[in-house]
N, C-alpha and C positions, 0 to 999 in steps of 0.2 A: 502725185507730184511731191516733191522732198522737201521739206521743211528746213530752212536754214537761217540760225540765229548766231550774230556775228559782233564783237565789239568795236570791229571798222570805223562805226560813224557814233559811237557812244560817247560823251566828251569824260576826258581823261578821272574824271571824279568820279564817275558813275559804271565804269567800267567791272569793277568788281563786283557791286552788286547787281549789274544785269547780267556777270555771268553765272553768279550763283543760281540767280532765278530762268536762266534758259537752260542748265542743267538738270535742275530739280524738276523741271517741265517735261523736258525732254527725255530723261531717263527714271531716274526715282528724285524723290527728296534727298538731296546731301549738304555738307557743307564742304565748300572749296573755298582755301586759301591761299593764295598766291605766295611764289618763294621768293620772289624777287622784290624791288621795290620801284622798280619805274610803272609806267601804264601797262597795264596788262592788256596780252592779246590773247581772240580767242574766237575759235567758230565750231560748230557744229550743225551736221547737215543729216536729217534723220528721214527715214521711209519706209513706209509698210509695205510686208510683203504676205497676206492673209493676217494672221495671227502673230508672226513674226514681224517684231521691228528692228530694225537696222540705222545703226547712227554708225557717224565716222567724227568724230571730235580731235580736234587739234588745238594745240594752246600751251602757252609760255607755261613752267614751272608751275608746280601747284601740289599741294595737299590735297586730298578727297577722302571726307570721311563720312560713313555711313553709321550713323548713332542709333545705342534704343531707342530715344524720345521720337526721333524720326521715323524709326519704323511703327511705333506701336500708331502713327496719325497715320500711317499708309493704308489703304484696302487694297492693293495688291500684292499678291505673293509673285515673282517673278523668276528665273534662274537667265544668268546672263552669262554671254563666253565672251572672253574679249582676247583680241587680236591685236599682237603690238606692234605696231606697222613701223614707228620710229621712236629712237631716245629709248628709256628704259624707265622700271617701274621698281618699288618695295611696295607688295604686295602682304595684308594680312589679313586672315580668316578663322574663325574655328582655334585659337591659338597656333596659327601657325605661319612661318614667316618665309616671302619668296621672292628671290631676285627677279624679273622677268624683261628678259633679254627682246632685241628684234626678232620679231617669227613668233614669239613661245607665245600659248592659250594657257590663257585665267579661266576659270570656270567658277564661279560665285553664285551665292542665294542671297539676293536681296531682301529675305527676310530674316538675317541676322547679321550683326553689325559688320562691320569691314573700313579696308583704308587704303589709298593706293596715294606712293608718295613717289610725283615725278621730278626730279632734281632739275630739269632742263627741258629745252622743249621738247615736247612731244606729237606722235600720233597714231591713234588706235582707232581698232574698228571694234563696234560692242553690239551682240546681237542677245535682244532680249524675248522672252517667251514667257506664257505663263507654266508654273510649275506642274499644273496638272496632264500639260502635254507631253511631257518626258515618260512617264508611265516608267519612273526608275526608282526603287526603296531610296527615302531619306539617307539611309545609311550610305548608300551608293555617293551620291552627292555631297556629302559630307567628308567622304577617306579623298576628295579629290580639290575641295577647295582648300584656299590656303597654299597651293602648288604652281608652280608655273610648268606646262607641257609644254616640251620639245618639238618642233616640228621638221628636226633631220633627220629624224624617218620613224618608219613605221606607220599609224593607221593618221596620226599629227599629221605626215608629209605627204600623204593624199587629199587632207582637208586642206590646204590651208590655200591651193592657189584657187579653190571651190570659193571659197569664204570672201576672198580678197576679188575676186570676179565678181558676185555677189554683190558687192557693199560698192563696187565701183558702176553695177548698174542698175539705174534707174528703173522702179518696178512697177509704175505707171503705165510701161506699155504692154504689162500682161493681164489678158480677161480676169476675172476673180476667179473662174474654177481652176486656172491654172496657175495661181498666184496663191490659192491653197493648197493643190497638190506640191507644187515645190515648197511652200512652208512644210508640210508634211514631212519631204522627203528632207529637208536641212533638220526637224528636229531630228529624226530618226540617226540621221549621222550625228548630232549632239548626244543622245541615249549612249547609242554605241562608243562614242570617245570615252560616256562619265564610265559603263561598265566597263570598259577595256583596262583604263586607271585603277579603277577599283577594286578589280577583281585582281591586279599585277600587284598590287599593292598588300594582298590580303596574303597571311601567314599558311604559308601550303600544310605545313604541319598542325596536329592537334585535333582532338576531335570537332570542334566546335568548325575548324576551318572546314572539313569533310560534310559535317552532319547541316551548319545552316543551310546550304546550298541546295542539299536533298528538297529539306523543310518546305522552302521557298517554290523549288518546284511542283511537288507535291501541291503546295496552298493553288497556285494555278491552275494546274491540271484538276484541281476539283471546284473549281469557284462555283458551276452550275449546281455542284450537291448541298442542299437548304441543309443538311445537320452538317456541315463540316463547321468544325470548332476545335478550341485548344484542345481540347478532350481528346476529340477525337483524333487530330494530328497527333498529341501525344503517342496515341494507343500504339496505330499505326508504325509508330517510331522505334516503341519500345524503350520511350524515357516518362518522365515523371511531369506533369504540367508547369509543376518548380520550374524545371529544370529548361522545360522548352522557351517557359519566360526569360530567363537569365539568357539562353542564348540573345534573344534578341534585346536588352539592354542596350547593347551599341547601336542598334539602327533607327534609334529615334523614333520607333512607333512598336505599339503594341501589338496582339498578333489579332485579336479580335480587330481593331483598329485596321490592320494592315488588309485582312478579308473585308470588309467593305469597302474600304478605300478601293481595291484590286474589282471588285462588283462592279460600283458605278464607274468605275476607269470605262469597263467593257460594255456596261450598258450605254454610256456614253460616246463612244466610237460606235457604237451600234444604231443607236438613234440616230448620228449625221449621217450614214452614209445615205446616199442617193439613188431612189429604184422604184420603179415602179409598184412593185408590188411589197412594201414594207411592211413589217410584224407590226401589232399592236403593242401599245407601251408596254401593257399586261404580258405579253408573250417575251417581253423583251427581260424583263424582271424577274419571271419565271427563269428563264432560259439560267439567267447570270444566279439565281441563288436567293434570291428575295420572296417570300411565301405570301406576303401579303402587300398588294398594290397600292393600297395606302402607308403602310411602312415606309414602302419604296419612293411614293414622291414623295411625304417627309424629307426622306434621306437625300434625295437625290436636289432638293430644292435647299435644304441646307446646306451640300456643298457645290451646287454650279449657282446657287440665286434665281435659277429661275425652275420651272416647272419639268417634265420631261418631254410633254407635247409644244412646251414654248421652245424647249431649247432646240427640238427636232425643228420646227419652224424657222426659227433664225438659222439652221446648219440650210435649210433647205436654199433659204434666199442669200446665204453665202457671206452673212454675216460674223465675223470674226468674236471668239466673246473671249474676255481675259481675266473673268474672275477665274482665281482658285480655288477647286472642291475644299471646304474649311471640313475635311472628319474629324469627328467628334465619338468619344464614345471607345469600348473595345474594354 
């Protein structure tokens, strides 16, 4: 059933601070402030759908800005696409600054600051997720916020009448296992849009533009071999370990870092899915790259928060979870 907080019946004084605090509720922590100076209006109507949540927010003019102090009180890491269904936006991220037109998709990480500035009234639809479901390098997400996408064609103009059906229905009337396989398949087309961006985005020329990409595949295709490391990627490369670091300087994570992060991603999809005859956690650790079982729930407990046998439990009873794996380390 959808959640819907409205300034309708607020008396005109108290207006602005119930919408700051049904926004902060409903989406992240922010601060919104209105452009105009008469009573402000303003609703939001939000609904989950598995692990995916879906708001549609509308309201008179306004500031919205997403601060350090705010995030560093948040516990979750989020990425959120938004849809702008009417009015227009100034959109900023990452130092970078975007006009954002009707139709065009934001793509944003609620864990680093932002602002979205609507001159007039508006309305958008904002789907939020935790960051660990995207299964995309930092970097990836990164060359893509701060941008407003087009959606007059290409893989934008196949989303977007998806997205906009989506947010117009009510996801109450589907069981949970089918209320997580479509969360599943909406992130999956979220993935696909940040790589599509991102990788259009990246310098065809140079080596660095040729050889990460190798690198990247490589780390994947060997996640299950317990000695894969920078060493050994290096070798394999025929560069210098220097040298494999400096590539990834832009992608916001280190490459040790990036091989366990890339582990429990799989061992994680591994444990939920659903079957009668499932591996043992042990086998499941083994399989992705991890030698010692207790290592592995360490690890695996410090970035989902809970155990591998809890988390496999709550996937089983279809429970949605939204921390983000916190890795550490590399």
């Amino acid at each position: 059933m959808s959640l819907v907080l409205t300034t309708a019946s607020v008396p005109d004084r108290d207006k602005v601070a119930y919408w700051n605090d049904a926004v902060s509720r409903t989406l992240v922590p922010m601060t919104v402030t209105p452009r105009g100076d008469g009573p402000f209006d303003g609703r939001i109507a939000t609904d989950r759908l598995g692990y995916l949540q879906v708001s549609t927010m509308e309201a008179d003019a306004e500031r919205v800005r997403r601060t350090p102090a705010l995030i560093a009180a948040s516990s979750d890491a989020l990425v959120a696409v938004g849809v702008q269904v009417s009015g227009t936006a100034t959109f900023v991220q990452d130092g970078r600054r975007a006009e954002v037109g009707e139709g065009d998709l934001v793509v944003y990480d609620t864990a680093r600051p932002y602002s979205f500035d609507y001159p007039r009234r508006f309305a958008t639809h904002v789907f939020q997720l935790p960051r660990h479901a995207l299964g995309v390098p930092d970097g990836d997400i990164r060359r893509v916020t701060g941008r407003a996408i087009s959606t007059g064609d290409g893989f934008g103009a196949m989303l977007l009448p998806f997205l906009a059906a989506l947010a117009s229905s009510p996801s109450g009337g589907y069981p949970p296992t089918v209320a997580n396989r479509l969360a599943g398949n909406v992130v999956d087309l979220f993935a696909t849009l940040i790589e599509e961006r991102a990788h259009a985005d990246r310098p065809d020329g140079g080596e660095r533009g040729h050889l990460l990409p190798r690198v990247l595949d490589h780390i994947n295709l060997n996640l299950g071999d317990p000695d894969l490391s920078p060493e050994r990627i290096a070798h394999h490369h025929g560069i210098s370990v220097r040298y494999l670091h400096r590539l990834f300087q832009d992608e916001g994570i280190t490459v040790g870092r990036l091989i366990r992060q890339r582990r429990l991603e799989e061992c994680g999809r591994e444990l939920a899915r659903r079957g009668r005859t499932a591996p043992t956690v042990s086998a499941v650790a083994q399989r992705w790259g991890f030698v010692s079982p207790a290592h592995f729930s360490r690890a695996f407990r410090d970035a989902y928060g809970v155990s591998p046998r809890e988390w496999r439990g709550l996937r089983a009873a279809g429970d949605g979870l939204t921390a983000a794996p916190a890795v550490s380390g590399g």
